[in-house]
Each structure stands twice: as C-alpha cells, then as structure tokens.
C-alpha positions as CSV (number, residue, x, y, z in Angstrom):
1,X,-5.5,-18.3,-1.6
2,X,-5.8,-14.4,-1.7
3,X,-5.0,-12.8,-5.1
4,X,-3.8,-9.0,-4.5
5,X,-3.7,-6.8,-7.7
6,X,-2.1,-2.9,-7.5
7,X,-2.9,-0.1,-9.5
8,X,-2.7,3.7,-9.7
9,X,1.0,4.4,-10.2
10,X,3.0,6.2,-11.8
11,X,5.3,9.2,-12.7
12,X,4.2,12.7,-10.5
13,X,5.8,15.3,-9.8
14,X,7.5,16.3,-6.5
15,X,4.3,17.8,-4.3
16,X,1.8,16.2,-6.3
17,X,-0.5,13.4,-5.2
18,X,-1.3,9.8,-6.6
19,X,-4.0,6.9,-5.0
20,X,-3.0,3.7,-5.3
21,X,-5.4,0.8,-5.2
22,X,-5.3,-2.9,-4.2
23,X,-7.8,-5.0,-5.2
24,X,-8.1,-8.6,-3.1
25,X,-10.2,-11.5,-3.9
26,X,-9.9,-15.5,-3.8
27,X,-10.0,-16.0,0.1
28,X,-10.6,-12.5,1.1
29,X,-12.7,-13.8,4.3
30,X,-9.4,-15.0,6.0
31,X,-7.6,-11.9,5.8
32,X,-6.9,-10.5,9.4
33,X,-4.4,-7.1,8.2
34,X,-3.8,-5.4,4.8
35,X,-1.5,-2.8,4.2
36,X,0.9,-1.2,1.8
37,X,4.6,-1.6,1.9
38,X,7.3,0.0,-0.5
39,X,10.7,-0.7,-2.1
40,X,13.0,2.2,-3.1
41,X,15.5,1.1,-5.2
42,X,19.2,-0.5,-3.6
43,X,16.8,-0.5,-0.3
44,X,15.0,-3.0,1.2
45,X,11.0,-3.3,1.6
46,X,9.7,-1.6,4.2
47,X,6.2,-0.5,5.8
48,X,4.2,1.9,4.5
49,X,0.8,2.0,6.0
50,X,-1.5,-0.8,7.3
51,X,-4.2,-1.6,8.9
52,X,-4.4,-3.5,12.1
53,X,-6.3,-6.9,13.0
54,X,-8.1,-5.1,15.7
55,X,-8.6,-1.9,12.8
56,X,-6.5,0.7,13.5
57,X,-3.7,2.1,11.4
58,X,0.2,2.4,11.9
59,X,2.4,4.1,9.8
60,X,5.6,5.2,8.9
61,X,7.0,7.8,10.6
62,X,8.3,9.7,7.1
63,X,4.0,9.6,5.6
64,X,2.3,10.6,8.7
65,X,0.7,13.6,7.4
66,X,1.2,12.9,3.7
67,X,-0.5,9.4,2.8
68,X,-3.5,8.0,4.4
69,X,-4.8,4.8,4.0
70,X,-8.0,3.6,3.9
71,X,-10.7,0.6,2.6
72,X,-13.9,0.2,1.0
73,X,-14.8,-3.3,2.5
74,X,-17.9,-4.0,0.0
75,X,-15.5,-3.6,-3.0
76,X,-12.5,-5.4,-0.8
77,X,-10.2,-2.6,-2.4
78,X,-7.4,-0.7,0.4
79,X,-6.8,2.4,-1.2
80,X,-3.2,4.3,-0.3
81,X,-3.9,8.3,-0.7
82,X,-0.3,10.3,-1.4
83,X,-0.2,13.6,-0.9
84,X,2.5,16.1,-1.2
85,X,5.1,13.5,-2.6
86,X,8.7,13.6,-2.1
87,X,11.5,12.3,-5.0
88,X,12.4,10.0,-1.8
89,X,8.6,8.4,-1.9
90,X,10.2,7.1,-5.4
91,X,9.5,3.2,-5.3
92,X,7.9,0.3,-6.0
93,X,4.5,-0.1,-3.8
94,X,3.0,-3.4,-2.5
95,X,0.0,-4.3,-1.1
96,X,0.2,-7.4,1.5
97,X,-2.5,-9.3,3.1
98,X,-1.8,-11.3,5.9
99,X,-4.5,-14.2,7.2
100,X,-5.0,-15.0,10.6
101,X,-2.3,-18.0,11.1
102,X,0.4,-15.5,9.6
103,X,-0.1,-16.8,6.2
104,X,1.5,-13.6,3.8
105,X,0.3,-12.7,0.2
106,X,2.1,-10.2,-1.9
107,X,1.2,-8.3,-5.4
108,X,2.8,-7.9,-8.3
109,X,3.6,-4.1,-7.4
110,X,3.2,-0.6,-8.6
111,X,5.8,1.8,-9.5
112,X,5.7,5.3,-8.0
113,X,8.0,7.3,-9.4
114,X,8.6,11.0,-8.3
115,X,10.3,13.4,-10.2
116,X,10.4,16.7,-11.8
C-alpha cells in the first residue's frame, strides 16, 4: 500500500505562483511513475505533469512553461512548481502513484484556486 498526502494549495492570484507537495510513504519502493493530475470543476481529471518509469517528464500542453515538476527522492516528496497561474489552472490537484503491475494510488487532493 502507498499512502499519498497533498499540500500547498490554495487561493492566488491570477500570475502568481503556488508549490504543491505530495508526500508518499507505506510501499514507496514499488512505485514505478508519480505525477500530478487536476480536476477543474464540471470537467473531468486530467494530466498535469508526471514523471516517467524510465525518469523523464510529460506534460500538458496548457503548463509547459508555467509548472515544473520535480522530486526530492530522500524525502519521497514530488513537488508541482506553478508559475504564472491562470483563473483556468482553477482545480482540485492530485497526486497519483502508480506501481509497477499498474496498481494506481490517489490522494485526497488540494484545491487551487485562482482568482483576483
């Protein structure tokens, strides 16, 4: 089992910049991917920024440029930097860990809210 737990939301305003943090413990050696998805409201969830089995990074066409993701491995924490935020960034953000036979863990969820 993999226990994910988000922080670092909350209310910004538009061009402004908020990190968010996931913290994973539990089974953390089995995680292949981690990554950051988001939920605006009426929408569905969709991919924010991730990191790769193999290490790399994809992500969403409407952050390149803006958020960067990134990991500090010794405090198994992914970290999602936002930078110049949009009113349309406005959602709920997940962190998701998937292990290596596709197993999928989900936090709770931190709400990003941008608005002036």
């Amino acid at each position: 089992q993999v226990q994910l737990v988000e922080s670092g939301g909350g209310l910004v305003q538009p061009g402004g910049s908020l990190r968010l943090s996931c913290a994973a413990s539990g089974s953390i050696f089995s995680i292949t991917t981690m990554g950051w998805y988001r939920q605006p409201p009426g929408k569905q969830r969709e991919l924010v920024a991730a990191f790769t089995s193999g290490g790399s990074t994809n992500y969403a066409d409407s952050v390149k440029g803006r958020f960067t993701i990134s990991r500090d491995n010794a405090l198994n924490t992914v970290y999602l930097q936002m930078n110049s935020l949009k009113p349309e960034d406005t959602a709920v953000y997940y962190c998701n860990a998937e292990e290596g036979d596709g197993q999928l863990y989900w936090g709770k969820g931190t709400l990003v809210t941008v608005s002036s």
